[in-house]
C-alpha positions in Angstrom: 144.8 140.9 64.1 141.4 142.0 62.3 139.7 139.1 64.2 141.1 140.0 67.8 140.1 143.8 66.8 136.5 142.6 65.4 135.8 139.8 68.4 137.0 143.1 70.8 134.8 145.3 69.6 131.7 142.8 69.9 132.5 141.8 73.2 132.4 145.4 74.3 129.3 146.2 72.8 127.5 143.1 74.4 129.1 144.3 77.4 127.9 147.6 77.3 124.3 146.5 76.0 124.2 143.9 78.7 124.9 146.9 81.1 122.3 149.4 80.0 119.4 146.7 79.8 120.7 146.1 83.4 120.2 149.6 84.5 116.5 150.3 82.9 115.3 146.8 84.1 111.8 146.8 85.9 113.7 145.4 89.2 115.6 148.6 89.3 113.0 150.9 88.1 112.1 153.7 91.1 107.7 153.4 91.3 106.1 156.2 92.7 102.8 154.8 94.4 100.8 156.2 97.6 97.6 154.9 99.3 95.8 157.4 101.7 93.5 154.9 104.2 90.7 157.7 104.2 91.7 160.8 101.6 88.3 162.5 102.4 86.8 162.7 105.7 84.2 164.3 107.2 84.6 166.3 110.4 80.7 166.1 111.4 78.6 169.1 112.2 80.8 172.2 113.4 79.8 174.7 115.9 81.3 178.5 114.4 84.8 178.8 116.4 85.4 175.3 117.0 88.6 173.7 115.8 88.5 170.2 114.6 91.5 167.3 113.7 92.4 164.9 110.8 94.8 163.0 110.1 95.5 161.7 106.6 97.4 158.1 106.9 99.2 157.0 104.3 101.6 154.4 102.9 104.0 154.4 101.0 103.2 151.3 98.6 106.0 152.4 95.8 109.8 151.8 95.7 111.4 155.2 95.6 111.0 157.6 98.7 108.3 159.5 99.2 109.3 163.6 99.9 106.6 166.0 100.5 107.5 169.6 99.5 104.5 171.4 100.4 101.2 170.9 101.8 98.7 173.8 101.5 94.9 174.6 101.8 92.5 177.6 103.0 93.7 179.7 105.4 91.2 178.0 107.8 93.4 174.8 107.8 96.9 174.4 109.8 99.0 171.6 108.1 101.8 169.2 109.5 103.6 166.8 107.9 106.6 164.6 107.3 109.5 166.4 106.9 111.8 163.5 106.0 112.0 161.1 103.1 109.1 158.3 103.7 111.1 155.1 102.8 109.0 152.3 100.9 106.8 150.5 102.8 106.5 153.4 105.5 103.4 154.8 106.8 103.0 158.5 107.6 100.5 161.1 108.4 99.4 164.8 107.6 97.8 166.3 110.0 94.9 169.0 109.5 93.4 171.5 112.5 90.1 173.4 110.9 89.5 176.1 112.7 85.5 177.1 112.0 86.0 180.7 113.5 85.6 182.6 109.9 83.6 180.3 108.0 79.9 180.9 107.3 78.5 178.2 105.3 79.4 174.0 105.3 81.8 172.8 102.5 84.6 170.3 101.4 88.4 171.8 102.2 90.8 170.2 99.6 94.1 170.0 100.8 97.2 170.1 98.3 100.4 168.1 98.6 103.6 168.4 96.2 106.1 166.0 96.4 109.4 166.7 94.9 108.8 163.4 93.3 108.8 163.4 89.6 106.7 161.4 87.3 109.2 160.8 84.4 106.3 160.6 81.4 105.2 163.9 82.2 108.7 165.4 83.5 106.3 167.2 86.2 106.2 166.6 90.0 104.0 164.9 91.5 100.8 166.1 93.1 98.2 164.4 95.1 94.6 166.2 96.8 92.9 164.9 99.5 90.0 166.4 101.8 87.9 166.8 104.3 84.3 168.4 104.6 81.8 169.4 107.5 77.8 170.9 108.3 78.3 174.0 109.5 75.6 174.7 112.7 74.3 177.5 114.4 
């Protein structure tokens, strides 16, 4: 009876070992990994009150779906972007309008993006910046 009880109790364990190596194993791990194809641009020289586009492409190169929570930057930048998980493998874009109206000198505009992704060695979510820049001209 001690045997049964003793070979039991082993075979569980392996069991339940077997099962939690299973469940942290690289080929189940969720990666976190984005490429932009251009994350700074430059918008050329800018006439004051013009408005210019760009659009910042990206892939999602990971294996855990990418969410954007927020994307922000000056007040002189409107910002559109995916709404929706971006599934592995997936490209997407956030798009940028600069309006020049209120500017008065040429600089680099960093944009912000927060993903709701977490990166679990920091316990943080995840944060990315791109940007864009132009020559302001009379």
């Amino acid at each position: 009876m001690r045997l049964f009880l003793l070979s039991s109790m082993l075979l569980f364990t392996v069991c339940a070992y077997a099962q939690k190596t299973a469940d942290y194993s690289p080929s189940n791990k969720k990666v976190f990994a984005i490429e932009f194809e251009e994350p700074h641009q430059s918008l050329g020289k800018v006439r004051k009150g013009e408005t210019r586009k760009a659009k910042f492409v990206f892939t999602n190169t990971g294996t855990e779906d990418i969410i954007i929570e927020l994307v922000s930057a000056c007040e002189c930048t409107t910002l559109d972007w995916p709404r929706k998980p971006v599934k592995p493998g997936e490209k997407a874009v956030i798009d940028a309008v600069f309006d020049s109206s209120k500017k008065e000198e040429s600089e680099t505009i960093e944009i912000d993006i927060n993903f709701e992704n977490v990166d679990p060695a920091t316990g943080y979510k995840r944060f990315e910046i791109v940007s864009y820049s132009y020559e302001l001209i009379p």
